[in-house]
Structure formats: structure tokens, C-alpha cells
N, C-alpha and C positions, 0 to 999 in steps of 0.2 A: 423490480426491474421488469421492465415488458419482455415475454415470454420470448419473443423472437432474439433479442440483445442473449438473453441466457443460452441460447439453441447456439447462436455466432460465438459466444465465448467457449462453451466445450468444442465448437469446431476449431475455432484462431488457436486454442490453446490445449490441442488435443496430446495423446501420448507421445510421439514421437517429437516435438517440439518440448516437451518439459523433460524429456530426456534429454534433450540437447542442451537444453537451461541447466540442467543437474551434473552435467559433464563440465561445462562450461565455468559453472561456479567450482568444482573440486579444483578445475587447471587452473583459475586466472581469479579467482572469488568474485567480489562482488562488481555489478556495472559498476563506473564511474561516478555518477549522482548516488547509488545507493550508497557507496562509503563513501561521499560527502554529508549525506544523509545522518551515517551512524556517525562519522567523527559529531557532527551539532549537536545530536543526541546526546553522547556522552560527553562534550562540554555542558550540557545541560543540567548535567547530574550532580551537582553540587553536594557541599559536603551535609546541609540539612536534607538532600534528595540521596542520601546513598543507601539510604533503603526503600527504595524500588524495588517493587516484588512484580506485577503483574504488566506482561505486553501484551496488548492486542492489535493484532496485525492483519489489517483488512485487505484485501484481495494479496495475498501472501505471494503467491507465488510458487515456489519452490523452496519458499522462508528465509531465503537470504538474510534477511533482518533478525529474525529469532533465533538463526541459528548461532550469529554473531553477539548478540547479545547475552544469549543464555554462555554464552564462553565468557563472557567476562563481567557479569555480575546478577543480571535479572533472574528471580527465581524460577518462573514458569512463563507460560507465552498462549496465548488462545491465536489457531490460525484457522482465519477466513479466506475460504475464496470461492469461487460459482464453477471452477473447472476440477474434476473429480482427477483428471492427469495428474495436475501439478499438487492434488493435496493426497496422490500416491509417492508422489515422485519427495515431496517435503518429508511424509513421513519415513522414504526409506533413508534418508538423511539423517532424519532427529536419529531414528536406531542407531546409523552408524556414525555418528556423533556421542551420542548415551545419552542421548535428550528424550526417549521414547515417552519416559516417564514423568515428563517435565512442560509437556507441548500438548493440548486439547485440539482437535482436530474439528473443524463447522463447513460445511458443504452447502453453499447457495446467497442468494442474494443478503449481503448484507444489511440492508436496508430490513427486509422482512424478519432477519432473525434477532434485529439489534436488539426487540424487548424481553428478549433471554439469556442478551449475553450482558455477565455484571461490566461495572465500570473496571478502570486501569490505570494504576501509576503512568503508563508510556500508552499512547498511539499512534498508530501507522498507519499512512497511507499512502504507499510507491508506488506513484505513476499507475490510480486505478481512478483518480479523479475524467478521468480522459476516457474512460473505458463507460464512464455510466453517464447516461443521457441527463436524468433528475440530479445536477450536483447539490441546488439544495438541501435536498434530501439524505444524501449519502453526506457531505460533510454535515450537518444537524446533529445527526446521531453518530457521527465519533464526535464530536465536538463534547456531546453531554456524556460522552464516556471516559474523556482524557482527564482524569484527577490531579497530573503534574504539568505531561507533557502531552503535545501531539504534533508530531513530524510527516510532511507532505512531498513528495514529488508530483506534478503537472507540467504539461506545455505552458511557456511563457506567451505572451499574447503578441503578436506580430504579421505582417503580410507572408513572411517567406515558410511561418508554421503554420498559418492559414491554408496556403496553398500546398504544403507535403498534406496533410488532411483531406485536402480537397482530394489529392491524386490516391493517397489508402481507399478514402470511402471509395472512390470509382473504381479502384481495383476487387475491392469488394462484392458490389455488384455484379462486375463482369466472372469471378468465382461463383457468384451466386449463393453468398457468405450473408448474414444477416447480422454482421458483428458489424458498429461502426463505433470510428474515432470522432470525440467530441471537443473543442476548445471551448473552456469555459472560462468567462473572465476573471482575473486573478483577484482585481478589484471586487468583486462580488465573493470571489470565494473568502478573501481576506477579513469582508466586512461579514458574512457569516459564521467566519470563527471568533472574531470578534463579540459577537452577539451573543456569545454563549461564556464569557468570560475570562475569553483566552487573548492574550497579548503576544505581537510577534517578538521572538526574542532572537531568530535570527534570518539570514536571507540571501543566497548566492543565485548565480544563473550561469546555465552555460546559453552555449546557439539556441538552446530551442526548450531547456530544460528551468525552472525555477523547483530552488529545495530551500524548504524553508522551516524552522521550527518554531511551537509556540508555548505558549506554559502560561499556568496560574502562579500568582501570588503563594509562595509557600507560606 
């Protein structure tokens, strides 16, 4: 990820914003899309996939997704993300959760550290497609990492998400933030999971949101 996109993501996503995230998820749990997210997931999990051991969860968050997960069947969880807040803020969760021991913690662009991190029964990527400039790139490499599954949140493609993008990035600038939001075509993101031999298995939208899961041939 170009250095300035990294610099805007510890800004957009600093401490006091992932402590709002981590409060936020205790009172009301997860956004909307994400537990649409996890319900596809776990229809995914069939009875030849109920042993699923390993998630990897790219731009995590505050791990919303791992921390659900690991409550109802996944052994452990690798969490990525570029903002050092949100991957204080996840780990004081997994503690108070008892997932301490069960969740691997990776600090920075995931693109750069994919060739250290192994493959995974499940991956994840909540609404971080939009956060990174290169999507080719960033979906390639969870792509060749998803062994069963791999589940996504993005902007769906349209004028009226076009244009909330238009008005973030300009807010942006006028902060003088170096983070921007990216639309990237769903058609292109589809045909490069595709490419790696992943088939869509399933596909919702809300106004502005597309979650979608995909999976190999068990």
C-alpha cells in the first residue's frame, strides 16, 4: 500500500474511533452487513466443512468477525490490519472474550505480509476492499489463501455510491487526511476471485453495500 494510504488509515482509524468501534460492538454487536456476512459464512459450513480450523481476517477491525466465529466453532483466527488502534482495541476483546490464546495478531499492509501469512479454511474481507487503491492486488492474495471459503464486504457500483465517495474523498482533503475511499468494480473484483478458483456461492446488497460469499469445490 503507498505509504501515504498507510499514514491516512492510522489517522481515519486512530484510538479513539476504535474505541468507539469496541464499545459499539459490546452494546449492539456486529454492523448490519457484517452479520449478514457471518450468517453466509456459517450457511457455508457444511457438514464436509465442519472442520474449519483457521480464519484469516484481513483489515479486521476490532475483529468483529473472529470474535464471532471463534464462539461458535473456528479454532483460531489470524488478524490483519494497517491500524495499530484497532489491533489494540481487537486484542483487548479476544482477552475478554478468552480468545487471547486462540487469535495471532499482524500489523500492516496486507498485501506486503501475504507471503508469511499460511493459507485458511475461511477468509475475510469486511468492507477493506474500498479502503485499498490496488484491489487487484489485495483480493489475488486472499484469493490464493481461502482453502474453503472467502467472504467479502464492498460498495456496490452505482451513481448515488459514487457520489457519497466523491463527497468522503473531499472531505478528506479539506482535513488534510491522506486516507481515501475507493469504488472498485464488483465485475472485476468477481472475475478476480474467480480466477483463482473460487465460485460465488452466495450474494446480497443493501443501498450501498454488496456481501457476498465464495468457496472451492470441497
Amino acid at each position: 500500500m503507498p505509504c501515504a494510504q498507510c499514514s491516512g488509515i492510522e489517522e481515519q482509524f486512530d484510538a479513539p474511533t476504535a474505541r468507539a468501534q469496541l464499545r459499539k460492538l459490546r452494546r449492539t454487536g456486529p454492523d448490519r452487513t457484517t452479520r449478514m456476512l457471518l450468517q453466509d459464512l456459517r450457511a457455508g459450513i457444511t457438514p464436509e466443512r465442519q472442520s474449519l480450523a483457521l480464519l484469516l481476517d484481513i483489515g479486521a477491525g476490532v475483529g468483529a468477525i473472529h470474535h464471532a466465529l471463534l464462539d461458535q466453532g473456528i479454532d483460531r483466527a489470524i488478524h490483519v490490519d494497517a491500524s495499530p488502534a484497532y489491533l489494540a482495541a481487537a486484542r483487548e476483546e479476544a482477552e475478554r472474550r478468552g480468545h487471547g490464546d486462540r487469535v495471532e495478531f499482524r500489523q500492516g499492509d496486507f498485501v506486503d505480509l501475504a507471503p508469511g501469512v499460511p493459507a485458511a479454511d475461511v477468509v475475510t474481507l469486511d468492507r477493506v476492499i474500498c479502503c485499498y487503491p490496488e484491489m487487484r492486488e489485495l483480493v489475488s492474495r486472499a484469493a490464493e489463501r481461502a482453502e474453503s471459503l472467502l467472504g467479502a464486504v464492498f460498495p456496490r457500483e452505482g451513481w448515488w455510491v459514487r457520489l457519497g465517495m466523491v463527497a468522503i474523498n473531499s472531505f478528506m482533503v479539506l482535513r488534510r487526511s491522506t486516507f481515501r475511499v475507493h469504488l472498485h468494480s464488483p465485475a472485476e473484483i468477481d472475475a478476480t476471485l474467480r480466477s483463482f478458483g473460487l465460485q460465488r456461492r452466495s450474494m446480497r446488497r443493501t443501498l450501498t453495500w454488496e456481501v457476498v460469499v465464495y468457496e472451492r469445490a470441497p
